[in-house]
N, C-alpha and C positions, 0 to 999 in steps of 0.2 A: 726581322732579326731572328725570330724563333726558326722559321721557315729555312736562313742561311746556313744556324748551327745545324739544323736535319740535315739540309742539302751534305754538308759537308760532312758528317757523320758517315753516313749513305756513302759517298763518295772516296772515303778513305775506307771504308768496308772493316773501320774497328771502332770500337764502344771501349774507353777505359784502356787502349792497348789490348784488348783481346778482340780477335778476328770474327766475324759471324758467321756461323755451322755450315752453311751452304752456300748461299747467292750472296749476291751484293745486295739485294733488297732486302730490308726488312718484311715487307709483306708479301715476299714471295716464300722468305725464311719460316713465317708462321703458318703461312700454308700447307709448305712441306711439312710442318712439328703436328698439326691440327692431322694431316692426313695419316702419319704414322700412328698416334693417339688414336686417329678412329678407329684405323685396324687393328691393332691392339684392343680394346675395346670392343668390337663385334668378332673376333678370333674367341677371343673368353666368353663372351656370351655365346657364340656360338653352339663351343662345344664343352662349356662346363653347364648348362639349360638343359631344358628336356624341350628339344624342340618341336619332336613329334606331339607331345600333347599341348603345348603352347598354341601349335597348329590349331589342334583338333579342336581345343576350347573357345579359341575365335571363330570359328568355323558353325560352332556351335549357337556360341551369341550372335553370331551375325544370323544363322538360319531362326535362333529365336526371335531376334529384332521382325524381321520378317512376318513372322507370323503374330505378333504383337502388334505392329501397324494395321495389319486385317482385320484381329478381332478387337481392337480397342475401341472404335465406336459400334457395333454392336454386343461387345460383354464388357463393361467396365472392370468388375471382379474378375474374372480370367485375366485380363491385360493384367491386370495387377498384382496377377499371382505368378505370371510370365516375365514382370518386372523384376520379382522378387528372385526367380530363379536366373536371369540374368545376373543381377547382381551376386548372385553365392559364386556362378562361376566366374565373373570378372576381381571376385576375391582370391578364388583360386588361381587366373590368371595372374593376379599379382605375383601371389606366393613363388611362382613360375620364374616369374621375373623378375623380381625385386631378390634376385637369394644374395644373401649375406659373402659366402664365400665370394660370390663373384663381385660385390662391391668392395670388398678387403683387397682382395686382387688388383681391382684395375685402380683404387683409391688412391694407395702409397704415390704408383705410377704419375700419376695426374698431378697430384702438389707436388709433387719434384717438377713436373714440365712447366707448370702453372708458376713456381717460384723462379725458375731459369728464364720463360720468356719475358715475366714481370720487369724482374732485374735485370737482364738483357737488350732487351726492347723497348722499354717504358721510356727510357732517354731519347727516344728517338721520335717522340711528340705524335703527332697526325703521321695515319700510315694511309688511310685510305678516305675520300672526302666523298662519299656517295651521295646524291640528291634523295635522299629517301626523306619522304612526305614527317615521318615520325622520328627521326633523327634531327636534331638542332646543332648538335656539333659533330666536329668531324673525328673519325673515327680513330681513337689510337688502342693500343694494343690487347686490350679486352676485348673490343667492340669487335676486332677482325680477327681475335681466335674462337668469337663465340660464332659469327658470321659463317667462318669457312665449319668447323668444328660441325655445327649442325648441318651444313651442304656432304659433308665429308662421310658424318657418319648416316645419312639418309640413303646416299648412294652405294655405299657400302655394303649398306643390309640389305638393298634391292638384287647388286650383282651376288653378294654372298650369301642368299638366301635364308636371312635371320630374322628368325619372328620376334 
């Protein structure tokens, strides 16, 4: 039964008498909303960050790591004081990245999209039925803006080069 009303929803490509934004699918709809959301989101991170030293600070704790594997079994106390300076600059790293302006920014954005696809798409039951080992039910409209949303914004930050 449930499955007919979707069919049929899908098939008439309207929810309530209103038409849906792009495709006829549902889950091709959320795809497109998740991939604009990501750009949106690595554009502002992008270039409201300091991305040159965002760089430099990973760059940094990764050459620390480094050399903390080496000397951790023969100096314990250095490791440990290497740990310590790791840790100041993955503080700083946050600071970097966690900035306020840019979570105001992209936030408003987000619960507007997050309310529009809830209420838009939520009627439309199971969007996607993946065999995934940790999933017991099938996927609806959460489960595949959280799904593409982290595919979307991984790939994003790779071609857009966002630390």
């Amino acid at each position: 039964m449930n499955q007919t009303i979707n069919q049929t929803l899908i098939e008439q490509n309207t929810l309530m008498g209103f038409s849906a934004p792009f495709t006829s699918s549902a889950t091709m709809d959320i795809y497109i909303i998740t991939l604009i959301v990501a750009l949106f989101i690595t554009l502002v991170n992008k270039y409201l960050t300091d991305q040159v030293a965002i760089k430099a600070l990973r760059a940094e704790m990764k050459e620390l790591q480094k050399k903390m594997r080496k000397v951790m079994q023969k100096d314990p106390q250095k490791a440990q004081k290497m740990q310590q300076e790791i840790m100041k600059k993955n503080f700083e790293n946050m600071k970097h990245t966690m900035n306020p302006k840019v979570m105001l920014i992209t936030f408003v954005p987000i619960i507007i999209v997050f309310t529009f696809v809830g209420k838009f798409y939520g009627p439309f039951g199971e969007l996607m039925d993946f065999p995934f080992w940790f999933f017991w039910q099938p996927w609806e409209w959460l489960g595949v803006y959280i799904f593409f949303s982290l595919i979307n914004s991984i790939l994003l930050k790779k071609v857009l080069d966002v630390a």
